[in-house]
C-alpha positions as CSV (number, residue, x, y, z in Angstrom):
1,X,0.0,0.0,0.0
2,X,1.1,3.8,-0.9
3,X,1.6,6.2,2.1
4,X,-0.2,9.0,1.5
5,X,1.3,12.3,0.8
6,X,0.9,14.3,3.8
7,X,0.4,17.9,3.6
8,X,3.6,19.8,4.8
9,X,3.2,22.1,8.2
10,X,3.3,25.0,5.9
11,X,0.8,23.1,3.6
12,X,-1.7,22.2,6.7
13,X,-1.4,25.8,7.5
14,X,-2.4,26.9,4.4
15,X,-4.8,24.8,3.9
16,X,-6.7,25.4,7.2
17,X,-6.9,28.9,6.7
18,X,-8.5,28.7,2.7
19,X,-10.4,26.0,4.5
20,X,-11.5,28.9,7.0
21,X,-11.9,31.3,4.2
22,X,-14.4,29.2,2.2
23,X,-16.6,29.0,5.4
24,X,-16.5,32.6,6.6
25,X,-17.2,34.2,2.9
26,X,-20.0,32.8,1.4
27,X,-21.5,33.1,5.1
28,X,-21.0,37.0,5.5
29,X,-21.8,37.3,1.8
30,X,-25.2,35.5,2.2
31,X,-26.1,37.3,5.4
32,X,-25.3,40.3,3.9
33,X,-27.5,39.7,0.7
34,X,-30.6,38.3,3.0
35,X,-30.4,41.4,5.6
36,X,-30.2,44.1,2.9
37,X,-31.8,42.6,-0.6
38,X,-33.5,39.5,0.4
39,X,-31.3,37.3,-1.6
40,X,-29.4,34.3,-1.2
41,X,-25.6,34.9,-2.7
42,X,-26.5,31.9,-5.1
43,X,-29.6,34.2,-6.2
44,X,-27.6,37.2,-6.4
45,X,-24.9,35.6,-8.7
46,X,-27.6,33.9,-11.3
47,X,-29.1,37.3,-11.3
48,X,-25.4,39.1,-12.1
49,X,-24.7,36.3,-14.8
50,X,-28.2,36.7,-16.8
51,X,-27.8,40.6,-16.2
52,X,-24.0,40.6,-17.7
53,X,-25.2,39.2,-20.9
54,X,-26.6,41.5,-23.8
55,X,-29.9,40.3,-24.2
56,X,-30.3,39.3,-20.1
57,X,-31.7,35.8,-21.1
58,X,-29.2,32.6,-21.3
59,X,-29.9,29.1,-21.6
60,X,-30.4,27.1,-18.8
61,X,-27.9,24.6,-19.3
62,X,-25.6,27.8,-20.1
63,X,-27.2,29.7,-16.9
64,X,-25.8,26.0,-14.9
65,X,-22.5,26.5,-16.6
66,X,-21.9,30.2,-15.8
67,X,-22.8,29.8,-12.7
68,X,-20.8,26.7,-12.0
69,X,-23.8,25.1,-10.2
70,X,-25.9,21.7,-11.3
71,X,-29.0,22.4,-13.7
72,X,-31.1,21.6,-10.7
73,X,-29.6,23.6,-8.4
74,X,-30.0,26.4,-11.1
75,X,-33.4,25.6,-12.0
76,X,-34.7,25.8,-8.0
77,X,-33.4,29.2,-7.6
78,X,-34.4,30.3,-10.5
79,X,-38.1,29.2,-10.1
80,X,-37.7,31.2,-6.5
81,X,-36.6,34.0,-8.8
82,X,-39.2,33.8,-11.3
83,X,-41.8,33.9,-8.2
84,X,-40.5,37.0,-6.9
85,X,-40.7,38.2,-10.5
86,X,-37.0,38.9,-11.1
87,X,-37.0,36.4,-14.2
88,X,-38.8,34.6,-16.1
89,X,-38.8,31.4,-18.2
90,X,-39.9,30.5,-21.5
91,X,-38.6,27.9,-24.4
92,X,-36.2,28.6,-26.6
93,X,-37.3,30.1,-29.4
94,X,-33.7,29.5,-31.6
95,X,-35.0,25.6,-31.4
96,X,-37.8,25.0,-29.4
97,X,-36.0,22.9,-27.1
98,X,-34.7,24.4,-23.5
99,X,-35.4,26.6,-21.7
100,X,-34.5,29.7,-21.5
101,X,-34.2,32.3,-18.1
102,X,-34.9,36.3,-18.4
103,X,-34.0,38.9,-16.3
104,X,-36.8,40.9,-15.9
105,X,-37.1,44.4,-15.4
106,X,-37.8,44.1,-11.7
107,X,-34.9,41.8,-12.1
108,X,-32.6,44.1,-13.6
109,X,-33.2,46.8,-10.9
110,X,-33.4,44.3,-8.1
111,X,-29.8,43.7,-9.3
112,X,-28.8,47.1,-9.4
113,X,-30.2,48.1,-6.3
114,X,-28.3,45.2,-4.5
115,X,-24.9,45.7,-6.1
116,X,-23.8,48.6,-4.0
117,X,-24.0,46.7,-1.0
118,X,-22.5,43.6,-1.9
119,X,-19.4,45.2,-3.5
120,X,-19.1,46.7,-0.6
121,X,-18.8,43.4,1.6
122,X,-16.7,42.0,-1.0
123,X,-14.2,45.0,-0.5
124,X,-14.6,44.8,3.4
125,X,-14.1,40.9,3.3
126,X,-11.1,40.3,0.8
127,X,-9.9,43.5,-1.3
128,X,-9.1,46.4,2.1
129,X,-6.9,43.8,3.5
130,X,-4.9,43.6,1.0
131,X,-2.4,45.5,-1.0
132,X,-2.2,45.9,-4.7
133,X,0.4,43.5,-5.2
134,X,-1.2,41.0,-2.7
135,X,-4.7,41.6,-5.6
136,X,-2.3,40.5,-8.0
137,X,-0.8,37.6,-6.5
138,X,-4.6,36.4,-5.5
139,X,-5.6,36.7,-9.1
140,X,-3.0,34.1,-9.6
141,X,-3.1,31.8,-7.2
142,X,-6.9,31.6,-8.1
143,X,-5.9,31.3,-12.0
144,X,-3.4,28.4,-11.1
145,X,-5.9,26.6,-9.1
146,X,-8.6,26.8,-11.0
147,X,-6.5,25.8,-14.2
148,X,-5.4,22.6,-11.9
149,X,-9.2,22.1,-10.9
150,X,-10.6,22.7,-14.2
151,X,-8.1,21.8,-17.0
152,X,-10.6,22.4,-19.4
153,X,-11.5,25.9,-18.7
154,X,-15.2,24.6,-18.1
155,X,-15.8,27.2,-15.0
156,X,-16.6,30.3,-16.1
157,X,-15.2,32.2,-13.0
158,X,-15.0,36.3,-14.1
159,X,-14.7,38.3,-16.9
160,X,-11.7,38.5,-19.0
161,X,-8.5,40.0,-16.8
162,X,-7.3,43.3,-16.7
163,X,-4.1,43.9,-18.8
């Protein structure tokens, strides 16, 4: 049998404190949302992603994909959304097959109106700690991981990076 490859001290330390990291953010970020705009995180980001494309509509299975979540996962929220009148579903009118989710007006200024605030959490939580250089050097550890993670460049993680 293989011994397994331990993580290093250094290693375990790092890795304790992403582990921390991947608790405490999506936690603050979903309080934040709920408290102030009534929206999960998860229903803030599938808003952003149908908001960020030209006509505010994508495909479901491309809606999934963007928001690197299962097609179910994506279709609860988005039937939560479509009740609070954010977006709405029809069929794909390209093909007939699919479905396809639409931000709705409501949608587009529910979005709008919840930005501020979450930008702002984002800043408080990651971006005022750090340095400009330290920005930098998060941009690419997150590139190099996700490239080990995702070889494939399936995630769609963020809009094209600054030169």
């Amino acid at each position: 049998m293989t011994e397994p490859r331990w993580l290093s001290g250094e290693e375990q330390c790092a890795w304790r404190k992403l582990a921390t990291l991947m608790t405490v953010i999506p936690a603050q970020l979903d309080g934040q949302l709920q408290r102030d705009s009534g929206l999960t995180h998860f229903g803030y980001w599938v808003l952003a992603m149908l908001s960020e494309h030209p006509d505010r509509a994508l495909r479901m299975s491309e809606l999934a994909a963007r928001s690197n979540a299962s097609p179910s996962r994506v279709s609860h929220v988005v039937a939560k959304l479509e009740k609070d009148g954010w977006v709405r579903r029809h069929r794909a009118t390209s093909d007939g097959r699919g479905n396809v989710a639409e931000l709705t007006d409501a949608g587009c200024a529910k979005i709008a109106a919840s930005a501020p605030g979450h930008v702002a959490k984002v800043r408080d939580l990651i971006f005022d700690g750090l340095t400009e250089a330290q920005v930098r050097q998060l941009n690419a550890l997150c590139t190099a991981m996700l490239a080990h993670l995702d070889p494939e460049g399936e995630l769609i993680t963020a809009p094209p990076q600054p030169e």
